[in-house]
Residue, then its C-alpha position, 0 to 999 in steps of 0.5 A: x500500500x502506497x503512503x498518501x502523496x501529503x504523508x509523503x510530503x510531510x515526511x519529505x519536508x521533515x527530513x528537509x528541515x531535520x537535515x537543514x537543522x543539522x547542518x546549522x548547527x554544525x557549521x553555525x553553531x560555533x559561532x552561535x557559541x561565541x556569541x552566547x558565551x561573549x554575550x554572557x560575560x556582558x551581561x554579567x561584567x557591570x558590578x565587576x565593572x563598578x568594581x574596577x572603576x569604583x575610585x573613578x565612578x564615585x567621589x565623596x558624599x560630604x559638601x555642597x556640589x560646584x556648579x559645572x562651569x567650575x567642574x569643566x575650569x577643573x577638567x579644563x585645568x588637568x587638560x592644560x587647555x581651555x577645551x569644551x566638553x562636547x557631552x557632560x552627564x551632569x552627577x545623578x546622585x551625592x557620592x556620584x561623578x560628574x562625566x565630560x567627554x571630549x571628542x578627539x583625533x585618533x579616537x574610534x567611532x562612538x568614542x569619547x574621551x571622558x573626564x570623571x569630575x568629584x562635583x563637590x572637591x573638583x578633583x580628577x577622579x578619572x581620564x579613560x575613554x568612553x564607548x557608544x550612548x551608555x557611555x561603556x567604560x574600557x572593560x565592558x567596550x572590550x568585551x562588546x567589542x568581542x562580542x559583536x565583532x571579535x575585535x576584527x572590526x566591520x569584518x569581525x560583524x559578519x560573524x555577530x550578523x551570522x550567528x543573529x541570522x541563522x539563530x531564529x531560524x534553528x529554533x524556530x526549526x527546532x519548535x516546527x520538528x517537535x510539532x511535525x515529529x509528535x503529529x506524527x509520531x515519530x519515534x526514535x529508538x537510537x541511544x541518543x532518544x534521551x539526549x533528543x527528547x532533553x534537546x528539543x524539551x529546553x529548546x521549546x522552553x527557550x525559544x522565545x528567548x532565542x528569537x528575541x536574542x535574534x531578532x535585536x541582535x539583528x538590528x545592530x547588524x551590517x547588512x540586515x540592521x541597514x534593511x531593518x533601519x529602512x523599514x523602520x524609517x517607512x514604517x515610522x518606527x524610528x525613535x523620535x529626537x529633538x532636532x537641533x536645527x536652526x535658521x540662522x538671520x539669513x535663512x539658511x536651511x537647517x544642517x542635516x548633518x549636524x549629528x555627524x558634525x557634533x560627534x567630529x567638530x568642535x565645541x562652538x566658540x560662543x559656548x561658555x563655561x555658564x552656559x552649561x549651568x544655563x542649559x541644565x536650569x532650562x531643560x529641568x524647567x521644561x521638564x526633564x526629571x531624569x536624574x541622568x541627564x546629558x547635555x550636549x552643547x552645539x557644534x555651530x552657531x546654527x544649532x541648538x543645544x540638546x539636553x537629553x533623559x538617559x536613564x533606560x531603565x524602568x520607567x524608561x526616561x529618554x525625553x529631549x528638549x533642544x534649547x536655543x543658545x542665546x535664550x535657552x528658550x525650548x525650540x523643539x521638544x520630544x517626550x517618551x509617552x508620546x512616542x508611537x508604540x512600535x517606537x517604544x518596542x524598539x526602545x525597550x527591546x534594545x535596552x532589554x537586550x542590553x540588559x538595562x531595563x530591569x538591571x540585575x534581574x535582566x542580566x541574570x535571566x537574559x545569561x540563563x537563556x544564553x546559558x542554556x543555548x550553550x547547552x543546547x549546542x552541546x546536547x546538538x553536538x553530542x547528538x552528532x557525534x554518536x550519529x557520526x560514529x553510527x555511520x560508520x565512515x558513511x557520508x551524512x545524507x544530504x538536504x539535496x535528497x529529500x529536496x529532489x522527491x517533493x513535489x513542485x508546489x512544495x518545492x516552489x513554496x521552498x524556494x520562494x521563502x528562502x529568497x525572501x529571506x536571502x533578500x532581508x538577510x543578506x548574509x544568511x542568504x550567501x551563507x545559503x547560497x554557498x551551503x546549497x552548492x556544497x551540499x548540490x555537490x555533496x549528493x552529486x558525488x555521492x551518486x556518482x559513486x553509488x552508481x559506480x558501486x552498482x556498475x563494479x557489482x553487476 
């Protein structure tokens, strides 16, 4: 009796994606790896980081605080030179530090250098370099830099972008098999059916983790994180900003590229020390409650000064004013509350990924998840290992096999979803393209010498 063309359909596709399934985790897998163990020194680096640092991060907790223009005279002292700040985040607590940060020649993208100020004695309590918007001190920017691209640079972020493209895609194969495997009741009686059973148990319980892992990682990514930014831009899911643009007397149209500007150019010379006094009076006046607060002076006569919410954690305040330089008048305003909420999806995924929105309980919970990923990988490992030795020097089958016996629709079905894929992922779409050729090998050799056997046989 001849199995029903659709069980036979669902057998063939089982095999297809049991096989895919297989084969991410042997050739990906090690980057995966990477990325879970990196991403759990991350996640549990901040008390060693406030350890290491704790002379720079805090000074005395007796006095009455300076004013910042006298705390920026005291950086500017240890300078040896009267230069601005282009950031200050003015000291959110007694006992805290203030941070200057200074943008200079030879330092990489997205860093400062940071001048740690105790606002009551005025003392230096630290001179290193600062990293990105939460402003990572050198410990933690190491082991980001490690994790997102195994400090090889934008060549080092294939390997992040790799791990995060293929990561959703495994488990959420894995959840598909369980459901294709108990619907049909397919049973294994190998040595490994404990080790399986275990393997898709903990998998199912942390897939919705995974896939979160996934889907924000991505969105620091070269190639799809540019996709996804456009999409968020069409979509009108970008985070709002304050604008610093001004029209100057001879109505001149705003810079576009003032952002970029700021984070080269120098400080305006019409800043001075009181204005950054003037400019934290203001914003706290309009609004901004934040105890982290950053101030940004302009980098132009055209430009607005932006002061900025930057405690992500929750209750998230990320609320902006932008003040004009003369008047500290608010010339454009934007308040977390009024953002649309695929806004604040994105806001709040990115700082859970992060582990800032819920601190230590974020950090420890998103470790556990990458903890048991690295299990995972392990039990998926183990699995190989005895399928390789019960092969006995045998070839592993190929996707090809099963691929070739579908039916057409089927096929097409396929195919049509891993363009789409290829397309919004590019490189999990190469890395495909390449697998597709080397396993289209892979079967081709393997008939040839089947039928080679045959031929020697008869």
């Amino acid at each position: 009796m001849t199995a029903h063309p659709s069980h036979l359909t669902s057998k063939l596709l089982f095999a297809l994606f049991s096989r895919l399934h297989l084969y991410i985790g042997l050739f990906v897998g090690p980057f995966i790896l990477i990325a879970a163990l990196s991403g759990i020194a991350y996640l549990l680096s901040p008390p060693l980081e406030e350890w290491l640092y704790h002379d720079t991060l805090y000074g005395v907790t007796q006095g009455e605080p300076q004013s910042l223009a006298e705390q920026i005279a005291a950086a500017q002292r240890h300078l040896g030179a009267p230069t601005l700040p282009s950031a200050v985040r003015p000291a959110p607590a007694l006992g805290d530090t203030t941070r200057l940060m200074f943008s200079e020649s030879g330092l990489g993208p997205s860093e400062h250098r940071a001048l740690f100020i105790d606002p009551i004695t005025l003392k230096v309590t630290g001179d290193t370099t600062v990293y990105g918007t939460s402003g990572i001190l050198p410990l933690r920017t190491s082991i980001d830099h490690f994790h997102r691209q195994l400090l090889m640079g934008d060549v080092g972020r294939l390997y992040s972008e790799l791990a995060a493209s293929w990561l959703w895609l495994s488990a959420l194969g894995g959840v598909i098999l369980l459901w294709m495997r108990q619907r049909h009741a397919l049973k294994t009686l190998s040595a490994a059916h404990t080790t399986r059973r275990r393997h898709a148990t903990l998998g199912l319980a942390l897939s919705l983790g995974l896939l979160f892992f996934s889907a924000t990682g991505l969105t620091w990514s070269q190639w799809a994180g540019g996709n996804i930014a456009e999409l968020r831009n069409v979509w009108g899911w970008n985070t709002p900003s304050a604008s610093t643009a001004l029209i100057d007397t001879d109505d001149q149209a705003p810079d576009e590229h003032a952002e970029h500007h700021r984070h080269m150019a120098m400080v305006s010379s019409t800043i001075t020390l009181e204005d950054f006094d003037r400019a934290l009076s203001a914003a706290q006046a309009a609004g901004l409650t934040a105890s982290r607060l950053q101030l940004s002076p302009p980098a132009s006569e055209n430009q607005a000064w932006r002061v900025a919410e930057i405690d992500r954690r929750w209750p998230t305040q990320v609320d902006q004013v932008a003040l004009h330089p003369h008047s500290m008048a608010v010339t454009d305003q934007t308040d977390f509350e009024t953002f649309p909420l695929a806004a604040k999806l994105t806001r709040w995924g990115i700082d859970l990924h992060m582990g800032v929105l819920f601190g230590l309980v974020n950090q420890v919970m998103l470790a556990l998840i990458a903890a048991g990923l690295v299990t995972l990988m392990g039990w998926g490992y183990a699995m190989a290992w005895r399928r390789l030795r019960k092969a006995s020097g045998q070839r592993f089958p190929t996707v090809s096999e099963p691929w070739l016996l579908l039916p057409i629709k089927a096929k097409l079905s396929v195919l049509l979803v891993a363009i789409a894929l290829g397309v919004v992922l590019p490189v999990l779409g190469v890395s495909l393209a390449c697998f597709i050729v080397i396993d289209a090998l892979r079967w081709a050799i393997k008939k040839r010498y089947t039928a080679s056997s045959l031929n020697a046989h008869h």
